[in-house]
PDB file with SEQRES, HELIX, SHEET and CRYST1 records, atoms N, CA, C and O in Angstrom:
SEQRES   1 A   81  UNK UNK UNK UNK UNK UNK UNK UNK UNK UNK UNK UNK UNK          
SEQRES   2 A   81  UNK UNK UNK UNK UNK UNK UNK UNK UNK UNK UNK UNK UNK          
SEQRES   3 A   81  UNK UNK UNK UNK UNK UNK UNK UNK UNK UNK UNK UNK UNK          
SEQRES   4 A   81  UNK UNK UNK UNK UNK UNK UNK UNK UNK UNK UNK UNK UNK          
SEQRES   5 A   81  UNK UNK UNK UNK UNK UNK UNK UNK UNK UNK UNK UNK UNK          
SEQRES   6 A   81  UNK UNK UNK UNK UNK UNK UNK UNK UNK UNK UNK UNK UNK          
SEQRES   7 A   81  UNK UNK UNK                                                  
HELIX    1 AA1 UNK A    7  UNK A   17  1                                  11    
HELIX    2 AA2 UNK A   24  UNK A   37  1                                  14    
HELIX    3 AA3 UNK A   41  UNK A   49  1                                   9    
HELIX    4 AA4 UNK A   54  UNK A   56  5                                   3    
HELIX    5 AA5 UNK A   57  UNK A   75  1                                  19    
CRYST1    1.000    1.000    1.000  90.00  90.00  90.00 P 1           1          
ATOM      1  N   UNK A   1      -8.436   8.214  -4.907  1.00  0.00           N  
ATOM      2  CA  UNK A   1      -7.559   9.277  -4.431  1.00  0.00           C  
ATOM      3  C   UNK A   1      -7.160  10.217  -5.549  1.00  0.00           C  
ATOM      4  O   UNK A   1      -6.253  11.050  -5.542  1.00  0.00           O  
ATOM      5  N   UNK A   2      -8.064   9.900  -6.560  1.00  0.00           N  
ATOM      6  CA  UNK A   2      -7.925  11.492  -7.879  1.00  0.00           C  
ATOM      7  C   UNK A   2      -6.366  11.028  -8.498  1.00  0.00           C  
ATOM      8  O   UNK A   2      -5.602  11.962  -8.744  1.00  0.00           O  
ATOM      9  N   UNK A   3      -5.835   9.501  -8.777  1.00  0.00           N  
ATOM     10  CA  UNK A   3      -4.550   9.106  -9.382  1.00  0.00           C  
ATOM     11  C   UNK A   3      -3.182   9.584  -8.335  1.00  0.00           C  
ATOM     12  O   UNK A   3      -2.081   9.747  -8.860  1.00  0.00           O  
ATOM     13  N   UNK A   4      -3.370   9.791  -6.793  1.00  0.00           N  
ATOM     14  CA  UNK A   4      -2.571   9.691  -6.442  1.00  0.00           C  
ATOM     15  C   UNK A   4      -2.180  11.123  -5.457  1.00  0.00           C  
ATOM     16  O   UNK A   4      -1.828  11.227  -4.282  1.00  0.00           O  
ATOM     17  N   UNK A   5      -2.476  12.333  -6.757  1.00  0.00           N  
ATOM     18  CA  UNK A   5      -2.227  13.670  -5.784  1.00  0.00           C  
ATOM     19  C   UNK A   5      -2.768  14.387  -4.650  1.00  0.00           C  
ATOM     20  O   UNK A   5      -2.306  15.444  -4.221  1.00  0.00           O  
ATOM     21  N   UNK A   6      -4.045  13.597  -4.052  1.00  0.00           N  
ATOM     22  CA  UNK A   6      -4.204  13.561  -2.825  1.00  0.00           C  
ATOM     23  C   UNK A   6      -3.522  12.245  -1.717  1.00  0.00           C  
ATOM     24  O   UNK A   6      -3.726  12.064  -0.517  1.00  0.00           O  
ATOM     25  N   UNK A   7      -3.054  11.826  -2.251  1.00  0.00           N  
ATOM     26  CA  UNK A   7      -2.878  10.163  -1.466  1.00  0.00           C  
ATOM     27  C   UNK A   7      -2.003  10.876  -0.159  1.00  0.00           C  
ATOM     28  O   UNK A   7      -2.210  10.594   1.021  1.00  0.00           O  
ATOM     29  N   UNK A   8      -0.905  11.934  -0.682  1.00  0.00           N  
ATOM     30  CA  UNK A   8       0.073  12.209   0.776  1.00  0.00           C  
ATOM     31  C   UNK A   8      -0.683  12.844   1.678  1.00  0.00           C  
ATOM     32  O   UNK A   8      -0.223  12.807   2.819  1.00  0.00           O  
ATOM     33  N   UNK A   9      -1.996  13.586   1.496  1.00  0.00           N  
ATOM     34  CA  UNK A   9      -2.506  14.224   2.237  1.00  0.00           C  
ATOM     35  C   UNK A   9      -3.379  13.831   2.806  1.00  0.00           C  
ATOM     36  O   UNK A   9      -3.547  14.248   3.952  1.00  0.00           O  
ATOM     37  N   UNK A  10      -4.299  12.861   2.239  1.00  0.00           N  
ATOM     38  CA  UNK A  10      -5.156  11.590   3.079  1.00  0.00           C  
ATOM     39  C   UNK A  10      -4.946  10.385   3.788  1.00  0.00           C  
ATOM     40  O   UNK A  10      -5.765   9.820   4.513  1.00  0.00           O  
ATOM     41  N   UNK A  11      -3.725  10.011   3.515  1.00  0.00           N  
ATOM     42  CA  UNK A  11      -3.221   8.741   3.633  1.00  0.00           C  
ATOM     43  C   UNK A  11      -3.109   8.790   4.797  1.00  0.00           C  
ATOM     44  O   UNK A  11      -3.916   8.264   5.564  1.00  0.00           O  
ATOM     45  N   UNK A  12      -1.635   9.714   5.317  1.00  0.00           N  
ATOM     46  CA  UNK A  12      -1.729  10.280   6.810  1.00  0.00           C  
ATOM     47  C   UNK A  12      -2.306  10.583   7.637  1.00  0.00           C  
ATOM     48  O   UNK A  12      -1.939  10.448   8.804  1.00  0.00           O  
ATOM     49  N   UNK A  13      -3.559  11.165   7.214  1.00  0.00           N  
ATOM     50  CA  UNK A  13      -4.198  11.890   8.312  1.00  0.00           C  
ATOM     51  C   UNK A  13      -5.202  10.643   8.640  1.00  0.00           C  
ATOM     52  O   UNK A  13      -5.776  10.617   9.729  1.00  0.00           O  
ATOM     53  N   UNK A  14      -5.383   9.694   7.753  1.00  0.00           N  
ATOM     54  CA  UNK A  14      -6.543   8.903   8.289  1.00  0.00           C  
ATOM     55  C   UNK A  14      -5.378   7.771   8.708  1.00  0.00           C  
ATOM     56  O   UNK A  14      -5.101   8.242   9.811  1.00  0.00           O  
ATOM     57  N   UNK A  15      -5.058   7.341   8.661  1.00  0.00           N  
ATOM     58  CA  UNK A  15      -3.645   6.480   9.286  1.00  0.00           C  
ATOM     59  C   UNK A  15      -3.629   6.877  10.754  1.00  0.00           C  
ATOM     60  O   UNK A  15      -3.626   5.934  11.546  1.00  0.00           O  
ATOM     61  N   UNK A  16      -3.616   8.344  11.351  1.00  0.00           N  
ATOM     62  CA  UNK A  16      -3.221   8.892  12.546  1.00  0.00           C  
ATOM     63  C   UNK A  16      -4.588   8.852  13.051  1.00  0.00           C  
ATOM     64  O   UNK A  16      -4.655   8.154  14.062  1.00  0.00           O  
ATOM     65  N   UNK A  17      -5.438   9.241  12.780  1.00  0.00           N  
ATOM     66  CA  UNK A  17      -6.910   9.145  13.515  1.00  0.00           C  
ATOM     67  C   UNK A  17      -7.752   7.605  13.698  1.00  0.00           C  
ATOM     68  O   UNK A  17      -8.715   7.387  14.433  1.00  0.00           O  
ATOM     69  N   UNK A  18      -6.988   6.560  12.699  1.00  0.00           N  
ATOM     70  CA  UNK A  18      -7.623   5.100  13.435  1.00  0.00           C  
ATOM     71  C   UNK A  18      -6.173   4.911  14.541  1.00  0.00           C  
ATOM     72  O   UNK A  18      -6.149   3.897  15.238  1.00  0.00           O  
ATOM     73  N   UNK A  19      -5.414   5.570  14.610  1.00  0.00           N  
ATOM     74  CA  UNK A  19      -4.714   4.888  16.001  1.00  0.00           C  
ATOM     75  C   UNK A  19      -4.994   6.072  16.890  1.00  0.00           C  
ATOM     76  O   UNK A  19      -5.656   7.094  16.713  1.00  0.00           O  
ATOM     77  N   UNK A  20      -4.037   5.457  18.250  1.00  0.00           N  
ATOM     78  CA  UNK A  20      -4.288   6.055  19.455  1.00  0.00           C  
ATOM     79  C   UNK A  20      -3.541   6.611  18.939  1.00  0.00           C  
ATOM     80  O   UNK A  20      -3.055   6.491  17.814  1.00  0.00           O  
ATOM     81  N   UNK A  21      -3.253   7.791  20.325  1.00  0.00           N  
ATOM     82  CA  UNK A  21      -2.463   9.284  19.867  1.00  0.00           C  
ATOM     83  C   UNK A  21      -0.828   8.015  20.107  1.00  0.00           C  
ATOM     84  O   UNK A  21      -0.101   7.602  19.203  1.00  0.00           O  
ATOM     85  N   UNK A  22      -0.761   7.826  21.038  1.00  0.00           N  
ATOM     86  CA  UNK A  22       0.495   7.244  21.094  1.00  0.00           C  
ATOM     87  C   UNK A  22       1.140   6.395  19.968  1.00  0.00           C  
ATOM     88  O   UNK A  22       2.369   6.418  19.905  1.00  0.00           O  
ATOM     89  N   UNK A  23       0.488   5.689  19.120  1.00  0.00           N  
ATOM     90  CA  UNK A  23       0.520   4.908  18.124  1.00  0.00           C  
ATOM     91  C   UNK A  23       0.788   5.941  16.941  1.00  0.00           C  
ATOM     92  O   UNK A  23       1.778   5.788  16.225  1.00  0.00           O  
ATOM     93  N   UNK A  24       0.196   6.641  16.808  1.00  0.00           N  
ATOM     94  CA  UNK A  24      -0.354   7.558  15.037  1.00  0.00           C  
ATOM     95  C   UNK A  24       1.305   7.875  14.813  1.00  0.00           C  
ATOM     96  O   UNK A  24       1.568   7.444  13.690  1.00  0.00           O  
ATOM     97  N   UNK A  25       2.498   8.439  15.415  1.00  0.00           N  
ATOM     98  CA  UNK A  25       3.424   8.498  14.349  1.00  0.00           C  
ATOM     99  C   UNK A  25       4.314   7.309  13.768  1.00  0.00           C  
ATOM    100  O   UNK A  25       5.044   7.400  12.781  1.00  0.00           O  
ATOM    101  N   UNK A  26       4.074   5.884  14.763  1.00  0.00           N  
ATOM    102  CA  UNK A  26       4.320   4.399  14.283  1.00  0.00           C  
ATOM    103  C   UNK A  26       3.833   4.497  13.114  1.00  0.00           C  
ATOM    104  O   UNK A  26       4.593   4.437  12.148  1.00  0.00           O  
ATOM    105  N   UNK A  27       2.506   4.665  12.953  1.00  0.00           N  
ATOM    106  CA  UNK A  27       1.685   4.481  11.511  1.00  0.00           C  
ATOM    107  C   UNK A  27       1.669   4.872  10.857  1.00  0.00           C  
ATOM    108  O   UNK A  27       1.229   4.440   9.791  1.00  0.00           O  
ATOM    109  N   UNK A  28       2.404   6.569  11.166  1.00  0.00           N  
ATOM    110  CA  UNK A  28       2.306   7.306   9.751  1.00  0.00           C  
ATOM    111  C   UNK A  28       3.574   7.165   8.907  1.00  0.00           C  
ATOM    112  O   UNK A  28       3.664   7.193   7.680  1.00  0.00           O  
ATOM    113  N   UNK A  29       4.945   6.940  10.215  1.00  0.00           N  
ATOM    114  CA  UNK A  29       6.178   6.753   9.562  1.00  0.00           C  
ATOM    115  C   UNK A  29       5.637   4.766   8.638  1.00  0.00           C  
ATOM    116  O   UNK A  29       6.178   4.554   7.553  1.00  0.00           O  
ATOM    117  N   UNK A  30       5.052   4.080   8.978  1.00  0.00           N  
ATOM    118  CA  UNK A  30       5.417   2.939   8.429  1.00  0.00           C  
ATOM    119  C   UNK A  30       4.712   2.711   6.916  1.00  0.00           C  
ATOM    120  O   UNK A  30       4.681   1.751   6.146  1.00  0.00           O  
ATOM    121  N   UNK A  31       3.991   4.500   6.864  1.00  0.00           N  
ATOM    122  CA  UNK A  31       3.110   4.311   5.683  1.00  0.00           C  
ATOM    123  C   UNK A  31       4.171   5.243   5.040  1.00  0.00           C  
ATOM    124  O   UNK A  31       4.905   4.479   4.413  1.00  0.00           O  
ATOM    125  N   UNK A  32       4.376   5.825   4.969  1.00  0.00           N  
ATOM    126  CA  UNK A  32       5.732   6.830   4.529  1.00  0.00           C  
ATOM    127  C   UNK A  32       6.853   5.749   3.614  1.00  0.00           C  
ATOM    128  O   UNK A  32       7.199   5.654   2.437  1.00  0.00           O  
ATOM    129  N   UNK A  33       7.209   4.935   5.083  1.00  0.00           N  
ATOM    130  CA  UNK A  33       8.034   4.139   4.433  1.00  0.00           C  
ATOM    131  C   UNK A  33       7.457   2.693   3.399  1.00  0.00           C  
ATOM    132  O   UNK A  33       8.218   2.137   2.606  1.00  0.00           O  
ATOM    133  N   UNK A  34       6.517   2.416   3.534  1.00  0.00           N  
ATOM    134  CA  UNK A  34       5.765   1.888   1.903  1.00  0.00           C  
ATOM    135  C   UNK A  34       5.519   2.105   0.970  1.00  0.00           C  
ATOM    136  O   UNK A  34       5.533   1.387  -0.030  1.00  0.00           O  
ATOM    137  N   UNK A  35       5.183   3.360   1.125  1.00  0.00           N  
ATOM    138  CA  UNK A  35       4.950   4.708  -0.037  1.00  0.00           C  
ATOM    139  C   UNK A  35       6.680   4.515  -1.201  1.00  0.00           C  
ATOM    140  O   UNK A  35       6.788   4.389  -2.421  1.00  0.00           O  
ATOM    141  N   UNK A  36       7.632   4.570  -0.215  1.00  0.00           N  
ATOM    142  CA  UNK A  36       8.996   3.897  -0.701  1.00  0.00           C  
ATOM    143  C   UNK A  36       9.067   3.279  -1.572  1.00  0.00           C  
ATOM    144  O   UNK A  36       9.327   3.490  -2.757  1.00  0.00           O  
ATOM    145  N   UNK A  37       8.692   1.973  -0.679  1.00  0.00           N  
ATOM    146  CA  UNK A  37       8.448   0.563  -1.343  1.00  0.00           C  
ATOM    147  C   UNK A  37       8.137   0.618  -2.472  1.00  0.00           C  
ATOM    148  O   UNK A  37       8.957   0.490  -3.381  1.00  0.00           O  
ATOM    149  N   UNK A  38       6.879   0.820  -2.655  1.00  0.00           N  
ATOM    150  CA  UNK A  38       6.332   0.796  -3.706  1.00  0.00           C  
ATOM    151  C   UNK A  38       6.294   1.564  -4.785  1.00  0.00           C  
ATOM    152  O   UNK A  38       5.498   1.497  -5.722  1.00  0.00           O  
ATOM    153  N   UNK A  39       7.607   2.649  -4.549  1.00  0.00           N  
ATOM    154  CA  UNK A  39       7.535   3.476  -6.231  1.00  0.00           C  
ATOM    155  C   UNK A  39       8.532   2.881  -6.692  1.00  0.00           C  
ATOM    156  O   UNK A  39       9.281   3.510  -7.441  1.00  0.00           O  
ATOM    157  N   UNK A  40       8.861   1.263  -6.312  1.00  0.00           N  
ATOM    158  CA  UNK A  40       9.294   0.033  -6.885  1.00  0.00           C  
ATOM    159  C   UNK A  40       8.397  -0.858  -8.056  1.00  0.00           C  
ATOM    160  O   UNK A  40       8.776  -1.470  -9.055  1.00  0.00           O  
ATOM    161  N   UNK A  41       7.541  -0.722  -7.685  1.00  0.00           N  
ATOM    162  CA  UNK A  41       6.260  -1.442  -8.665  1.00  0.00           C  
ATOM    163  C   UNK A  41       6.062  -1.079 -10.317  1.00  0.00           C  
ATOM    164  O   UNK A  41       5.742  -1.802 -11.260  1.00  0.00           O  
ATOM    165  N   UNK A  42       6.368   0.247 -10.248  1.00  0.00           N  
ATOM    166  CA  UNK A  42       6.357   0.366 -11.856  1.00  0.00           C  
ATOM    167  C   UNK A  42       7.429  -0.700 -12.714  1.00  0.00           C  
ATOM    168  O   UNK A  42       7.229  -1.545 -13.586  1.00  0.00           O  
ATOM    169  N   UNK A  43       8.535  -0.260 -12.078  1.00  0.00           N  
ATOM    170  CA  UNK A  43       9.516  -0.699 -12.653  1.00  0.00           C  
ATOM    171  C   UNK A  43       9.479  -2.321 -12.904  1.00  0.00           C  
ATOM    172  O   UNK A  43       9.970  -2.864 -13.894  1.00  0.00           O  
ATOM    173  N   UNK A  44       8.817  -2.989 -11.844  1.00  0.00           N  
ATOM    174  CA  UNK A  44       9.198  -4.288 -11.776  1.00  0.00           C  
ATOM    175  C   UNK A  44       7.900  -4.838 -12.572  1.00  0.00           C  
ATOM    176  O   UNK A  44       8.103  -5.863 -13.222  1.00  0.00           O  
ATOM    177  N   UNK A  45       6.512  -4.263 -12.611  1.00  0.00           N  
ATOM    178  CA  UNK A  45       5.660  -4.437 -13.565  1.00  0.00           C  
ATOM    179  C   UNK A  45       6.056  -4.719 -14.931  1.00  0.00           C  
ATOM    180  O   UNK A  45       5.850  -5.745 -15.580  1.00  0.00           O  
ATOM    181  N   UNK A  46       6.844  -3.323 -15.378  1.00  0.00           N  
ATOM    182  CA  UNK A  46       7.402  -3.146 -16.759  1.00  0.00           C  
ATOM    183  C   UNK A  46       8.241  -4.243 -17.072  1.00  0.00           C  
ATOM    184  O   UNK A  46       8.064  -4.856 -18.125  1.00  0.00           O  
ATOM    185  N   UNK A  47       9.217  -4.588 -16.204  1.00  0.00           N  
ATOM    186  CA  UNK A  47      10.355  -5.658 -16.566  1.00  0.00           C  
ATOM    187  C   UNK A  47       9.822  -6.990 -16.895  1.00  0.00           C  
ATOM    188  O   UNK A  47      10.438  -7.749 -17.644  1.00  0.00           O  
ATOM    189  N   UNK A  48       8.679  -7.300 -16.350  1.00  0.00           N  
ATOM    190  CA  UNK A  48       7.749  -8.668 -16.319  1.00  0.00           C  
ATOM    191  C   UNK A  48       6.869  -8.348 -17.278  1.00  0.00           C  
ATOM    192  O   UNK A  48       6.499  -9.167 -18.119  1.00  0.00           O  
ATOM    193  N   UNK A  49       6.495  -7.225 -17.235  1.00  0.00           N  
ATOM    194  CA  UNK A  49       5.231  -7.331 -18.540  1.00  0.00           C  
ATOM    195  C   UNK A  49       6.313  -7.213 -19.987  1.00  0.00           C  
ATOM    196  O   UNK A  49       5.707  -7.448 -21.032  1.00  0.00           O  
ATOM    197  N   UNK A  50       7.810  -6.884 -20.156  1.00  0.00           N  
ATOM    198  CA  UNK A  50       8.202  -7.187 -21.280  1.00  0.00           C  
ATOM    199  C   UNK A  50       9.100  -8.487 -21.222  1.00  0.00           C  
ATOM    200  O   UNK A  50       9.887  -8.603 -22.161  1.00  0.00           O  
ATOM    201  N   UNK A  51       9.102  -9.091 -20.639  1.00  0.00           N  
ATOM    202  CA  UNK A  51       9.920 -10.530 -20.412  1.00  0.00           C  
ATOM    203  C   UNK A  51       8.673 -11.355 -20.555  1.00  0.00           C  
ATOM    204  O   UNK A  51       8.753 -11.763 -21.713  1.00  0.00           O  
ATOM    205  N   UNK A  52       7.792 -11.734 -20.141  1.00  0.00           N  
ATOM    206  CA  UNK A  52       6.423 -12.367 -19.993  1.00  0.00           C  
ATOM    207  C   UNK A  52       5.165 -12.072 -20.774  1.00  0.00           C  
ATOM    208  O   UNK A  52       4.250 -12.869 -20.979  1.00  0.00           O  
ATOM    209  N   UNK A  53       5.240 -10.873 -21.166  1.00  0.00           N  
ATOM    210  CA  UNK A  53       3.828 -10.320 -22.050  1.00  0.00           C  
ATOM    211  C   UNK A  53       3.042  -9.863 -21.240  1.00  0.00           C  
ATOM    212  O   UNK A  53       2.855 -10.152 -20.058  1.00  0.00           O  
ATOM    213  N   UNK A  54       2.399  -8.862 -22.138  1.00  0.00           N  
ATOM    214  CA  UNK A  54       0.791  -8.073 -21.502  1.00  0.00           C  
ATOM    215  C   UNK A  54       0.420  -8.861 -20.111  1.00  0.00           C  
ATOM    216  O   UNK A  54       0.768  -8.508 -18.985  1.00  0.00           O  
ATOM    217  N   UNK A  55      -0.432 -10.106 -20.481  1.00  0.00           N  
ATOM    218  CA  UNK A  55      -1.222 -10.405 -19.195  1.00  0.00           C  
ATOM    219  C   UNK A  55      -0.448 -11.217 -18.186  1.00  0.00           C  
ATOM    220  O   UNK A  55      -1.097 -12.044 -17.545  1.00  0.00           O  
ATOM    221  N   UNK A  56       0.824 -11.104 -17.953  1.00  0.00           N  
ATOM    222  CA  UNK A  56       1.541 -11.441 -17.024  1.00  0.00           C  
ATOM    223  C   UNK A  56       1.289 -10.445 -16.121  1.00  0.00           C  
ATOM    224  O   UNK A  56       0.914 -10.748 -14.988  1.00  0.00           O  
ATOM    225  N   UNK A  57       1.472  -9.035 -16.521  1.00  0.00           N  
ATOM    226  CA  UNK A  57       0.883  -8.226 -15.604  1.00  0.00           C  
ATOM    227  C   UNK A  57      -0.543  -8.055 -14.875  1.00  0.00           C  
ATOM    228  O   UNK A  57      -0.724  -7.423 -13.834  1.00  0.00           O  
ATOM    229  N   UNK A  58      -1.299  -8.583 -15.452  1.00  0.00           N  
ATOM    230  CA  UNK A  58      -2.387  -8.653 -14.635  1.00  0.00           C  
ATOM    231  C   UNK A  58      -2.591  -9.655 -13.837  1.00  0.00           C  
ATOM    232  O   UNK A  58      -3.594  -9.554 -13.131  1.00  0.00           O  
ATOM    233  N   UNK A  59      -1.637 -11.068 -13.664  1.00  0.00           N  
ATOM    234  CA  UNK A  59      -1.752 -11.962 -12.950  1.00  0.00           C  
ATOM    235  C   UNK A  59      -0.887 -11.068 -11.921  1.00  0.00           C  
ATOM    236  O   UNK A  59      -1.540 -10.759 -10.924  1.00  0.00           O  
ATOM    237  N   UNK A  60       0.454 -10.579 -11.943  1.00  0.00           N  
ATOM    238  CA  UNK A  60       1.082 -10.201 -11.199  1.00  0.00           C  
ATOM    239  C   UNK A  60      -0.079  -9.360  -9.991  1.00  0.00           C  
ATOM    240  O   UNK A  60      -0.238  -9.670  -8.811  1.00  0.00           O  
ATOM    241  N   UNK A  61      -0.718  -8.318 -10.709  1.00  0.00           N  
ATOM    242  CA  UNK A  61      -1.731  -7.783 -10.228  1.00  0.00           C  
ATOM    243  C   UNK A  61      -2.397  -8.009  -9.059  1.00  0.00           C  
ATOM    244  O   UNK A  61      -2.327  -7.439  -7.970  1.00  0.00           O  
ATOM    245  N   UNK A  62      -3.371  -9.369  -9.635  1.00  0.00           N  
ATOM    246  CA  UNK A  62      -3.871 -10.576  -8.518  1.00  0.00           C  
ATOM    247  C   UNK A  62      -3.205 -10.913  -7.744  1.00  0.00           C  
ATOM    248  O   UNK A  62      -3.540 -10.712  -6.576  1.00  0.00           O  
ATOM    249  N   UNK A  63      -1.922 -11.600  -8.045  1.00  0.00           N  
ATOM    250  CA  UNK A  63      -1.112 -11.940  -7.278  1.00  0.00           C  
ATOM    251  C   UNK A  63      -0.522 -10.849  -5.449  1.00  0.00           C  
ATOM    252  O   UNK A  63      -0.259 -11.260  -4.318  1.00  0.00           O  
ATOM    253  N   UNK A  64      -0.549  -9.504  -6.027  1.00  0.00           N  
ATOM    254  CA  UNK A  64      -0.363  -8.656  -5.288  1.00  0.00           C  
ATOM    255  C   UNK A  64      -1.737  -8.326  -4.509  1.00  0.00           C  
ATOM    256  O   UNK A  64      -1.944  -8.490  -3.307  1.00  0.00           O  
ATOM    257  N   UNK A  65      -2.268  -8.025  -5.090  1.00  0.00           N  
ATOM    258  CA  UNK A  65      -4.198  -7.748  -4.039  1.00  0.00           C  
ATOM    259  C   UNK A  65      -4.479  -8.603  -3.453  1.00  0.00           C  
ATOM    260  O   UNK A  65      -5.423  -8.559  -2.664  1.00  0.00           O  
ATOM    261  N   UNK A  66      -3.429 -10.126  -3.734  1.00  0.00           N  
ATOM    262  CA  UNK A  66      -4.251 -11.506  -2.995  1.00  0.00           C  
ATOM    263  C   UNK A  66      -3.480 -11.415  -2.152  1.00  0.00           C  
ATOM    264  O   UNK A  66      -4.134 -11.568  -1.120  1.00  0.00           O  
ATOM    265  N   UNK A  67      -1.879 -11.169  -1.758  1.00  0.00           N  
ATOM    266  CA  UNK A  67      -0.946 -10.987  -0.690  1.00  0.00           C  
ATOM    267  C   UNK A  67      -1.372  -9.606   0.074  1.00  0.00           C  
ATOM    268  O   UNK A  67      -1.309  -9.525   1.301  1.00  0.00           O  
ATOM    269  N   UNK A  68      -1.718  -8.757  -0.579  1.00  0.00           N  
ATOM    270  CA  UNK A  68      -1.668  -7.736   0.601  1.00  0.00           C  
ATOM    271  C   UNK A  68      -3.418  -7.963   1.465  1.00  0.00           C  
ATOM    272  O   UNK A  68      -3.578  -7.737   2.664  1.00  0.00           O  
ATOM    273  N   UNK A  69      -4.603  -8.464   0.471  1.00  0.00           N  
ATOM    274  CA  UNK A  69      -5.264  -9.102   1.581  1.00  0.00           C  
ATOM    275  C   UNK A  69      -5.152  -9.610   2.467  1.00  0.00           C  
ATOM    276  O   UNK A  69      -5.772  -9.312   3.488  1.00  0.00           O  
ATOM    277  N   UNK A  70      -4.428 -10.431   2.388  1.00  0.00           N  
ATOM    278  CA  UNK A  70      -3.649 -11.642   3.365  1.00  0.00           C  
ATOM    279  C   UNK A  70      -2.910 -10.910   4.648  1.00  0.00           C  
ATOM    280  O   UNK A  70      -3.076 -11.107   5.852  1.00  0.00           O  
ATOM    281  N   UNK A  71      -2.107 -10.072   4.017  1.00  0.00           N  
ATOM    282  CA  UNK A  71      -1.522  -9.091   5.326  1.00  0.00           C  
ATOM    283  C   UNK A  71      -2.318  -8.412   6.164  1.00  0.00           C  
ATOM    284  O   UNK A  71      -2.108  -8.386   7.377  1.00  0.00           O  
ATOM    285  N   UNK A  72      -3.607  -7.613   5.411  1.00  0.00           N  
ATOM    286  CA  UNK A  72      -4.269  -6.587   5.902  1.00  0.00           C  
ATOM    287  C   UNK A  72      -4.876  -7.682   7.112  1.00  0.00           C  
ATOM    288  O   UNK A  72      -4.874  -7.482   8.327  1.00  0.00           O  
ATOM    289  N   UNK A  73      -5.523  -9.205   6.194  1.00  0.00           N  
ATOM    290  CA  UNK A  73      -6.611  -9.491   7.628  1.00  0.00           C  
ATOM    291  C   UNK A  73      -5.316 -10.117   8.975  1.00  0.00           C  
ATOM    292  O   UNK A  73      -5.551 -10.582  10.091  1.00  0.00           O  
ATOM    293  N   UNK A  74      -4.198  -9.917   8.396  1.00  0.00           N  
ATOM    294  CA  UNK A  74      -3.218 -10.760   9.810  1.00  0.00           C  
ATOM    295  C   UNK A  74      -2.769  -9.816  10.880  1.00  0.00           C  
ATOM    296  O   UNK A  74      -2.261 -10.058  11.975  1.00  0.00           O  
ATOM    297  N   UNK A  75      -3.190  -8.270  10.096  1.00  0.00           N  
ATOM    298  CA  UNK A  75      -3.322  -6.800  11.212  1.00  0.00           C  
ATOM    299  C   UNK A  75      -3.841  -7.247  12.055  1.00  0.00           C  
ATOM    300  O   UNK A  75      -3.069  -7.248  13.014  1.00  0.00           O  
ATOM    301  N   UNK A  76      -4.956  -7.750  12.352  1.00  0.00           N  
ATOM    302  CA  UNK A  76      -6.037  -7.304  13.160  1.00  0.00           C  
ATOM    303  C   UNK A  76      -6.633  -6.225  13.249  1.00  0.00           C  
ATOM    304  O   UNK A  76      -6.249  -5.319  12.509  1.00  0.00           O  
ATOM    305  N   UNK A  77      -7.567  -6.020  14.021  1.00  0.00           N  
ATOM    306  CA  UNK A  77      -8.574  -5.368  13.958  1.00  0.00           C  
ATOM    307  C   UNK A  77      -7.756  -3.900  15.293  1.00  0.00           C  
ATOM    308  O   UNK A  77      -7.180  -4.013  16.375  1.00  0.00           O  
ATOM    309  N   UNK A  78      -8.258  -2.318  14.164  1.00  0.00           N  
ATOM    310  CA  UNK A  78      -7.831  -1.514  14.996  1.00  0.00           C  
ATOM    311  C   UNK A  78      -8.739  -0.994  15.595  1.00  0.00           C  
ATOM    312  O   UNK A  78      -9.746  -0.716  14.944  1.00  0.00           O  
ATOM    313  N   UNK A  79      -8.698  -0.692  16.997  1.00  0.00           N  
ATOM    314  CA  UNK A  79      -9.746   0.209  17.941  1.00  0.00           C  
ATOM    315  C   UNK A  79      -9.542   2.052  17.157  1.00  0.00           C  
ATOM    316  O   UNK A  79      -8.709   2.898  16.831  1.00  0.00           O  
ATOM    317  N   UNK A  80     -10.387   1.878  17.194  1.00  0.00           N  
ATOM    318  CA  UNK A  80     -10.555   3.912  17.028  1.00  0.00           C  
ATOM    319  C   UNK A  80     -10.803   4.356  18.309  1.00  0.00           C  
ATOM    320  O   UNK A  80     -11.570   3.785  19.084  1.00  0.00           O  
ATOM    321  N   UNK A  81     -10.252   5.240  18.529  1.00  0.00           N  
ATOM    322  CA  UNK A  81     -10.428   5.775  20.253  1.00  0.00           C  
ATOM    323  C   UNK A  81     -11.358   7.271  19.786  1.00  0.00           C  
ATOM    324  O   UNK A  81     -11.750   8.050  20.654  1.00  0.00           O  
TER     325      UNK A  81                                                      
END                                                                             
């Protein structure tokens, strides 16, 4: 996503086109509100990578790509209409 400065402008629009029309502003507000979430992550990276050292952060890392796998496959599977 070019570090991010396309992310608000792609994120959405492909978010709204795998759901139905009725669904797409559920999905776009719940990506909005993660987008939130997560400009939590720097901070909490930094606090652990100087309490713990360098490669604490990269377990943290794993740790995170292995949970949000976990979420993505407990979605299920979306229909594209």
């Amino acid at each position: 996503m070019g570090a991010g400065e396309l992310g608000g402008a792609y994120f959405p629009i492909y978010a709204s086109r795998l759901a139905s029309t009725a669904d797409a502003p559920r999905f776009v507000s719940m990506l909005t509100l993660a987008a939130t979430v997560a400009s939590f992550a720097p901070v909490v990276v930094r606090s652990i990578t100087e309490r713990f050292g360098f490669p604490a952060s990269f377990v943290l890392g794993m740790l995170f790509a292995i949970a949000g796998a976990v979420l993505v496959s407990r979605i299920g599977r979306v229909e594209i209409s």
